[in-house]
MOPAC internal coordinates of N, CA, C and O (Angstrom, degrees):
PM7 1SCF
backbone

  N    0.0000 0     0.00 0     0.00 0    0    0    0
  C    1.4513 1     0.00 0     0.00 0    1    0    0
  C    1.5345 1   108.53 1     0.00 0    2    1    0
  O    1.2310 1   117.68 1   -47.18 1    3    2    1
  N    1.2811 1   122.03 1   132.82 1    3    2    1
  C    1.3829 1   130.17 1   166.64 1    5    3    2
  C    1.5129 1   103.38 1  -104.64 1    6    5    3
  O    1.2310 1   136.41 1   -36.66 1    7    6    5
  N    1.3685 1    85.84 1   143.34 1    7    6    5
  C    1.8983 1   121.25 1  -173.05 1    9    7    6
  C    1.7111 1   101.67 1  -104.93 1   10    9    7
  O    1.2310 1   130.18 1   -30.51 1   11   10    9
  N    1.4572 1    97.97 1   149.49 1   11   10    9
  C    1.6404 1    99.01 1  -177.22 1   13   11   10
  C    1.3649 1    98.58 1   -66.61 1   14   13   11
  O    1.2310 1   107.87 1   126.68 1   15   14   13
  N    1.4340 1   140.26 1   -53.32 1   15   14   13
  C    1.2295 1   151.96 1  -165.17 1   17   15   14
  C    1.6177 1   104.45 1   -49.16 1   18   17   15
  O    1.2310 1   117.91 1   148.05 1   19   18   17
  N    1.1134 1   121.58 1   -31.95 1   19   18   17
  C    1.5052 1   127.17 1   153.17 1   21   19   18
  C    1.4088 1   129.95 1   -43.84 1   22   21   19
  O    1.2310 1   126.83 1    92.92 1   23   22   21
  N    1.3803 1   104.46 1   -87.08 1   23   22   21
  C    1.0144 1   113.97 1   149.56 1   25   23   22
  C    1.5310 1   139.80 1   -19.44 1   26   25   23
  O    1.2310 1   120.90 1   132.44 1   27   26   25
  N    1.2956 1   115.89 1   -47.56 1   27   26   25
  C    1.4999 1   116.14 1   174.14 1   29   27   26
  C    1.5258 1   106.58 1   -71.06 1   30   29   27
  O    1.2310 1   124.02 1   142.38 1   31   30   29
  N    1.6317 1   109.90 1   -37.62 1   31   30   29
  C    1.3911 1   108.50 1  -168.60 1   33   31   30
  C    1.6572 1   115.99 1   -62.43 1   34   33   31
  O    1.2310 1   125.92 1   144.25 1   35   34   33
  N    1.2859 1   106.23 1   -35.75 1   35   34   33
  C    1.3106 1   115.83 1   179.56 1   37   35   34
  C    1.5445 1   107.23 1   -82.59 1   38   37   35
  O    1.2310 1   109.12 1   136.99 1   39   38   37
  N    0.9890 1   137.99 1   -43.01 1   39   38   37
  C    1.5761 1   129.61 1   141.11 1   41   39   38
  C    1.3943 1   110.59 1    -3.06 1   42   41   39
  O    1.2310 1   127.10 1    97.00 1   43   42   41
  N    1.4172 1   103.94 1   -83.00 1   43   42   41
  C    1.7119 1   113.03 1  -161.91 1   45   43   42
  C    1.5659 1    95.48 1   -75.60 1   46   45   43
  O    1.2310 1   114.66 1   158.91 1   47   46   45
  N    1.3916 1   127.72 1   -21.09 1   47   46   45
  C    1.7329 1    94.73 1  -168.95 1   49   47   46
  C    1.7637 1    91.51 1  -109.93 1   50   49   47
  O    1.2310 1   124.03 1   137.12 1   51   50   49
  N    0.8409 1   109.86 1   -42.88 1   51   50   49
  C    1.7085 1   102.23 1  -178.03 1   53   51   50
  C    1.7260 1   118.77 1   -54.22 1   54   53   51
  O    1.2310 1   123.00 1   125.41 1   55   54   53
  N    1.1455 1   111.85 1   -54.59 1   55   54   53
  C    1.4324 1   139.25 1  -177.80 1   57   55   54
  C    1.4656 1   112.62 1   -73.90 1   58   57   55
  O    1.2310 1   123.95 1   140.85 1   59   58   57
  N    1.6488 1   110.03 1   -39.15 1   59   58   57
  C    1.4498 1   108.83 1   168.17 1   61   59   58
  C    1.5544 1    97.29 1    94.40 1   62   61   59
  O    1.2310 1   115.54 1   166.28 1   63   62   61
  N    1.3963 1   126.06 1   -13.72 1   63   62   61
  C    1.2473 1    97.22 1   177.67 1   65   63   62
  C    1.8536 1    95.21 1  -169.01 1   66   65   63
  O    1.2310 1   123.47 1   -22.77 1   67   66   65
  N    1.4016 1   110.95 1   157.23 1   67   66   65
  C    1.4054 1   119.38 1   175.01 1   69   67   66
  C    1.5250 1   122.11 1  -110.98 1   70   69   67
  O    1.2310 1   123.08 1  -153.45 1   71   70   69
  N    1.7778 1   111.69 1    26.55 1   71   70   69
  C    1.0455 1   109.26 1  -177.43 1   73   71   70
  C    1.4078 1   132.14 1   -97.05 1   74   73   71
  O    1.2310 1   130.98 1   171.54 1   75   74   73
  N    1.4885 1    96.41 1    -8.46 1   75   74   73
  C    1.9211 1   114.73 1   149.05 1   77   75   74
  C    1.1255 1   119.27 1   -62.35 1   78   77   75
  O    1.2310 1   115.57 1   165.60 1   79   78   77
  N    1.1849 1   126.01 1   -14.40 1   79   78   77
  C    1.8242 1   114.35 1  -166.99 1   81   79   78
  C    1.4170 1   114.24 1  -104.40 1   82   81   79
  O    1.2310 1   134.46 1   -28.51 1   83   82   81
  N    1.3553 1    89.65 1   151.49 1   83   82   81
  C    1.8610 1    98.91 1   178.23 1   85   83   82
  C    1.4889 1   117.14 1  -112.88 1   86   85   83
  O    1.2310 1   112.20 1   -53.70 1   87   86   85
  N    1.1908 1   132.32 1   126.30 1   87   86   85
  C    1.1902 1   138.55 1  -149.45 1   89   87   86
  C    1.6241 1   106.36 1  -126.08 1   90   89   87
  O    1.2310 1   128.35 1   -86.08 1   91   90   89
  N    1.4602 1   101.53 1    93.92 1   91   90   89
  C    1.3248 1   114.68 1   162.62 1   93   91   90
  C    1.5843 1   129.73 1   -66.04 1   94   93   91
  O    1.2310 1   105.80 1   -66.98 1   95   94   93
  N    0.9748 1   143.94 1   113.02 1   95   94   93
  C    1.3019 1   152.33 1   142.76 1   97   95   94
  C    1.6626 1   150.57 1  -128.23 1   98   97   95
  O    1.2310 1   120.39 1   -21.53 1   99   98   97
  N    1.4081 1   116.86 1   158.47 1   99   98   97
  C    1.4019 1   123.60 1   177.88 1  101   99   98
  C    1.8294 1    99.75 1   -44.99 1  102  101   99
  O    1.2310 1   124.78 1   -45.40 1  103  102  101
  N    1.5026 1   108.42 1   134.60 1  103  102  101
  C    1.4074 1    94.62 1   166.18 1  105  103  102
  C    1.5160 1    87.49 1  -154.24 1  106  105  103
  O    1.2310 1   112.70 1   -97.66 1  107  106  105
  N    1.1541 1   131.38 1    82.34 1  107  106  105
  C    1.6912 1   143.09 1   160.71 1  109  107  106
  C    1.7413 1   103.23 1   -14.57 1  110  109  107
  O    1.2310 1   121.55 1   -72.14 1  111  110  109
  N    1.0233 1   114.63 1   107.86 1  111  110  109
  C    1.6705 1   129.84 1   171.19 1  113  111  110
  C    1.8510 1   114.03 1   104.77 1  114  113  111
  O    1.2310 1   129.75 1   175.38 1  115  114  113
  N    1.1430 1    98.82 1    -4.62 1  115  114  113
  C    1.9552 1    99.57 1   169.87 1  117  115  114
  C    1.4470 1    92.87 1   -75.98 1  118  117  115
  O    1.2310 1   129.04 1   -19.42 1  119  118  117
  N    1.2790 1   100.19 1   160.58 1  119  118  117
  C    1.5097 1   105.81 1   151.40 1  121  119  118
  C    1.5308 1   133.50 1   -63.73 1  122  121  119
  O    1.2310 1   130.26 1   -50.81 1  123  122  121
  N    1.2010 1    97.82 1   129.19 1  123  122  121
  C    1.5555 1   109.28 1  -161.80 1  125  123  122
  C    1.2891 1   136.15 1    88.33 1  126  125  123
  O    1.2310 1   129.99 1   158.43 1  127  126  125
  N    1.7076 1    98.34 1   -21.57 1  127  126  125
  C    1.5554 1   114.68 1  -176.89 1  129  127  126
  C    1.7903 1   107.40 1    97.50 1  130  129  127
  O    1.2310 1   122.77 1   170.75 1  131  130  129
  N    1.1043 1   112.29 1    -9.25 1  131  130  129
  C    1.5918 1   119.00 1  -178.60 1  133  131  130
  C    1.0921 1   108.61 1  -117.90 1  134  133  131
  O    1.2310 1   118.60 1   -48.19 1  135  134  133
  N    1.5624 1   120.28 1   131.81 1  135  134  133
  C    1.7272 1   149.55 1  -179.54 1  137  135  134
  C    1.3418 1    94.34 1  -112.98 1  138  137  135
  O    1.2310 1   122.36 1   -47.06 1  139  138  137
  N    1.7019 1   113.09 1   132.94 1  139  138  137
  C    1.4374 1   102.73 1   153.35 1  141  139  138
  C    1.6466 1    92.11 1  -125.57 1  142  141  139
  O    1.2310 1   127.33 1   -35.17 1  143  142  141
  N    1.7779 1   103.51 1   144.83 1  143  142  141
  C    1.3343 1   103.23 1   176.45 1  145  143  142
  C    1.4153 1   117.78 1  -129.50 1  146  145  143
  O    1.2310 1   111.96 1   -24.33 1  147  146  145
  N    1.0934 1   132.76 1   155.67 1  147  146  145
  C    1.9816 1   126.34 1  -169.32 1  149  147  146
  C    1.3413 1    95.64 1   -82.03 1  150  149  147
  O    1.2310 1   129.22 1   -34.57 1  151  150  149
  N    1.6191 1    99.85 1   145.43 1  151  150  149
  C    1.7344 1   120.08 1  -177.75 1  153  151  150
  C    1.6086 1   100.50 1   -55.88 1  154  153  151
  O    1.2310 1   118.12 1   176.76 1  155  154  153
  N    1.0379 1   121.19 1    -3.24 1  155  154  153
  C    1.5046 1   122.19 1  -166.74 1  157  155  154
  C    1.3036 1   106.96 1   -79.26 1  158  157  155
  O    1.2310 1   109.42 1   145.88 1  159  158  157
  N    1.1333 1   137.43 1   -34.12 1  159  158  157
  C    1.4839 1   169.71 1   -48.62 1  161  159  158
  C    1.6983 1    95.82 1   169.41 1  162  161  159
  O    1.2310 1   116.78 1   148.64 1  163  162  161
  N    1.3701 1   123.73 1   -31.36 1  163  162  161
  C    1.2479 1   114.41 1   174.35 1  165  163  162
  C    1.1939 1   111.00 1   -88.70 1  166  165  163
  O    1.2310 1   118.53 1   -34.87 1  167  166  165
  N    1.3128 1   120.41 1   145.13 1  167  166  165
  C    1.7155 1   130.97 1   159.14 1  169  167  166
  C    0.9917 1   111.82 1   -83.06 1  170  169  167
  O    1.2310 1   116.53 1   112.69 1  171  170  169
  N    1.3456 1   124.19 1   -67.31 1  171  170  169
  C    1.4804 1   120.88 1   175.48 1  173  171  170
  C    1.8291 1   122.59 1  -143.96 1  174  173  171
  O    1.2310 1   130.33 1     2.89 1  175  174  173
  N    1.0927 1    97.67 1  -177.11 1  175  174  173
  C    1.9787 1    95.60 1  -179.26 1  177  175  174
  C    1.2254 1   100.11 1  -152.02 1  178  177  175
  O    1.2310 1   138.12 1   -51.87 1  179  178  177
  N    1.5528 1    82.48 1   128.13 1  179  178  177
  C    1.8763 1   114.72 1  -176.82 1  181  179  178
  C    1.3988 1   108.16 1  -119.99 1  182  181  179
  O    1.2310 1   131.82 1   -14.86 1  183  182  181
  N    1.4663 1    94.79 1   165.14 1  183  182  181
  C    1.5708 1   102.73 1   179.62 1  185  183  182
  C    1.7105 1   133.21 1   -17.88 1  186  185  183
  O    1.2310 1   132.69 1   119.17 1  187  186  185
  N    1.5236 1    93.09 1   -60.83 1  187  186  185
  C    1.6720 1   102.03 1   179.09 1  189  187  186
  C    1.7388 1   106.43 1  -112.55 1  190  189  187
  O    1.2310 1   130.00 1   158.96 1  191  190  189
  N    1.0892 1    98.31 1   -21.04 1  191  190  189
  C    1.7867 1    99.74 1  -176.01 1  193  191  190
  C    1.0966 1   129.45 1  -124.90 1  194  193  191
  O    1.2310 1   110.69 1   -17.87 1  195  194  193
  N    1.3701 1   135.11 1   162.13 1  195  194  193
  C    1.3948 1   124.09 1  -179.29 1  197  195  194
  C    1.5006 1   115.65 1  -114.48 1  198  197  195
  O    1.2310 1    97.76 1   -16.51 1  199  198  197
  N    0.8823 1   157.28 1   163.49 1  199  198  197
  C    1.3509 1   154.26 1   176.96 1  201  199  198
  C    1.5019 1   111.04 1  -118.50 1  202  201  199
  O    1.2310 1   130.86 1   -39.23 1  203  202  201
  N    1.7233 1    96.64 1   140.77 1  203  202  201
  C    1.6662 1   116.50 1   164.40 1  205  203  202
  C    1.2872 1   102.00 1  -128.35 1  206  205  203
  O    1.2310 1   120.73 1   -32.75 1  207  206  205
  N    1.4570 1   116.20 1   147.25 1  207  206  205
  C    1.0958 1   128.02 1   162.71 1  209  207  206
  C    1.4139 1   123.63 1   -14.55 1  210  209  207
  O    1.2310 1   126.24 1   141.01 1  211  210  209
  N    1.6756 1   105.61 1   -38.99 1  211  210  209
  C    1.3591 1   108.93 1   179.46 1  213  211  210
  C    1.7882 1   112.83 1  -117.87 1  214  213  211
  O    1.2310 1   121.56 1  -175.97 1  215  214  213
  N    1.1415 1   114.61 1     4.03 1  215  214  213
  C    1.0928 1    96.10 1  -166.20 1  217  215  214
  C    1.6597 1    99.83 1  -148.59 1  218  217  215
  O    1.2310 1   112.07 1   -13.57 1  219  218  217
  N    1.6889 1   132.55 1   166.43 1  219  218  217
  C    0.9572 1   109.63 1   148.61 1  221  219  218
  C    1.8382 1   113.53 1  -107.71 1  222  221  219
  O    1.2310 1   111.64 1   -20.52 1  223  222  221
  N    1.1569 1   133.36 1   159.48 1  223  222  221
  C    1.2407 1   130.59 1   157.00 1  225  223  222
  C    1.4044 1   148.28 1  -111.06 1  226  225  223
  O    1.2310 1   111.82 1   -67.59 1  227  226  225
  N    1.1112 1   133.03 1   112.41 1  227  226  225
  C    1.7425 1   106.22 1   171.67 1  229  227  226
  C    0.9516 1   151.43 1   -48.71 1  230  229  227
  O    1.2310 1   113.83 1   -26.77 1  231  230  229
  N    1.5228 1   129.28 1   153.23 1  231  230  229
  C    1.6982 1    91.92 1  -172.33 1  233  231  230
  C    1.2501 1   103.44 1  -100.95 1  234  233  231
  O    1.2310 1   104.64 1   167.79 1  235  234  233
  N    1.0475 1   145.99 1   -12.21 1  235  234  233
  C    1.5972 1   132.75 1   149.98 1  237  235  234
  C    1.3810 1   125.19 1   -25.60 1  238  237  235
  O    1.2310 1   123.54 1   158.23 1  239  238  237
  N    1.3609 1   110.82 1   -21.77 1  239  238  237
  C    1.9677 1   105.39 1   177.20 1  241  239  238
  C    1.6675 1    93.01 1  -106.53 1  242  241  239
  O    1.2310 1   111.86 1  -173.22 1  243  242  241
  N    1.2824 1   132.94 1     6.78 1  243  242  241
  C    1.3057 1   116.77 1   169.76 1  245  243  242
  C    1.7330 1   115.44 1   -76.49 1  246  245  243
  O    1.2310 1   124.37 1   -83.20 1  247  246  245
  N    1.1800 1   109.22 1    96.80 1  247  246  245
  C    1.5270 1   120.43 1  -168.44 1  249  247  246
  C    1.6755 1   113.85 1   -78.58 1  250  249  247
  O    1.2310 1   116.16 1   168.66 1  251  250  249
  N    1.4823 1   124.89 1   -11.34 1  251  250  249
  C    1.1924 1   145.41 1  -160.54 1  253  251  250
  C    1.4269 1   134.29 1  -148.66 1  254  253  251
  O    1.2310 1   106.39 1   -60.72 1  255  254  253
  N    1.4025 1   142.90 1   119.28 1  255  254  253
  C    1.5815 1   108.73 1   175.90 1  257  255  254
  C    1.4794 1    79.53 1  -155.89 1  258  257  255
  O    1.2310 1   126.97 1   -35.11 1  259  258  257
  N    1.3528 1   104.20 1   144.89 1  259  258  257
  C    1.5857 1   123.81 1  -143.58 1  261  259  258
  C    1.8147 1    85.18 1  -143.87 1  262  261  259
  O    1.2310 1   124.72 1   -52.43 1  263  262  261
  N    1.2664 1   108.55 1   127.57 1  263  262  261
  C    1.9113 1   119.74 1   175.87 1  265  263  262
  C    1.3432 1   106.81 1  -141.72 1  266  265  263
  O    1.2310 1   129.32 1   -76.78 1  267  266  265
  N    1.3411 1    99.64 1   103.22 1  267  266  265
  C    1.8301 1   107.15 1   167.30 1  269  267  266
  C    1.7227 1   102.26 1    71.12 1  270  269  267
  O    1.2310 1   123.83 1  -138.36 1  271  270  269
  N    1.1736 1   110.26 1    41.64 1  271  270  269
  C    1.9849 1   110.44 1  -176.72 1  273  271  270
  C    1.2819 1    94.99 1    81.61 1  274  273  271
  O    1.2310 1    94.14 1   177.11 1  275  274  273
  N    1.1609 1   162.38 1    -2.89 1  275  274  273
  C    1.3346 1   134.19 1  -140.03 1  277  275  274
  C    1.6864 1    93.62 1  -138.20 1  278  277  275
  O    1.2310 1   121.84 1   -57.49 1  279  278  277
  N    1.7057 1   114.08 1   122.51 1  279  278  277
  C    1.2689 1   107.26 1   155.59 1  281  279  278
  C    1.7173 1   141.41 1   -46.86 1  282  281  279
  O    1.2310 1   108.37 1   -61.74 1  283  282  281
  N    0.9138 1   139.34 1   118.26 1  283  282  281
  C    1.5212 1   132.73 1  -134.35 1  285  283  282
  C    1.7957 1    90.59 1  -114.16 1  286  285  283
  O    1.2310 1   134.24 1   109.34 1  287  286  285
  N    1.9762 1    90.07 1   -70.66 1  287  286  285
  C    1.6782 1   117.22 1   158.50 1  289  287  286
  C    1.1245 1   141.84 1  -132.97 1  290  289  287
  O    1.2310 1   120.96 1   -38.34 1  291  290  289
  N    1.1849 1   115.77 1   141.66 1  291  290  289
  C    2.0460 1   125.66 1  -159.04 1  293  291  290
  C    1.2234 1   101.27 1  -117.66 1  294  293  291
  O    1.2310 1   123.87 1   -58.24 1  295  294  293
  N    1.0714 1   110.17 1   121.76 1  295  294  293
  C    1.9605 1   100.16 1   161.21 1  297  295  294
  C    1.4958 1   114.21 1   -83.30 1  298  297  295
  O    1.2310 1   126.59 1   151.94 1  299  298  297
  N    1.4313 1   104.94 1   -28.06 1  299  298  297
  C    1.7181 1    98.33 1  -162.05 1  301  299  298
  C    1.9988 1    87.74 1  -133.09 1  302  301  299
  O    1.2310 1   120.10 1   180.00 1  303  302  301

């Protein structure tokens, strides 16, 4: 099984950068309950969470992560 937290890591160190990716997640009060935000958008990635400028997140509500068109990771 691959974990989003994977995924991003190898994003930013393999790829060199997270500014192709689209980052699906749970975000309680958007519409629908789903935020998607550009890899650009992260500051950094920690153990359990990832950081935006504005926010921190888990990666357990990351339901999606999308690189260059291409599904990367799906939860459902």
């Amino acid at each position: 099984m691959v974990f989003p937290r994977e995924v991003l890591n190898e994003l930013k160190w393999r790829y060199d950068s997270l500014d192709e990716a689209e980052i699906t997640y749970v975000h309680r009060g958007a519409p629908g309950d789903i935020m998607t935000i550009k890899g650009a958008a992260i500051v950094a990635l920690g153990r359990s969470f990832f950081d935006t400028g504005d926010a921190t997140i888990p990666y357990h509500r990351i339901v999606r992560i999308i690189w260059k068109g291409t599904l990367v990771f799906g939860k459902y």
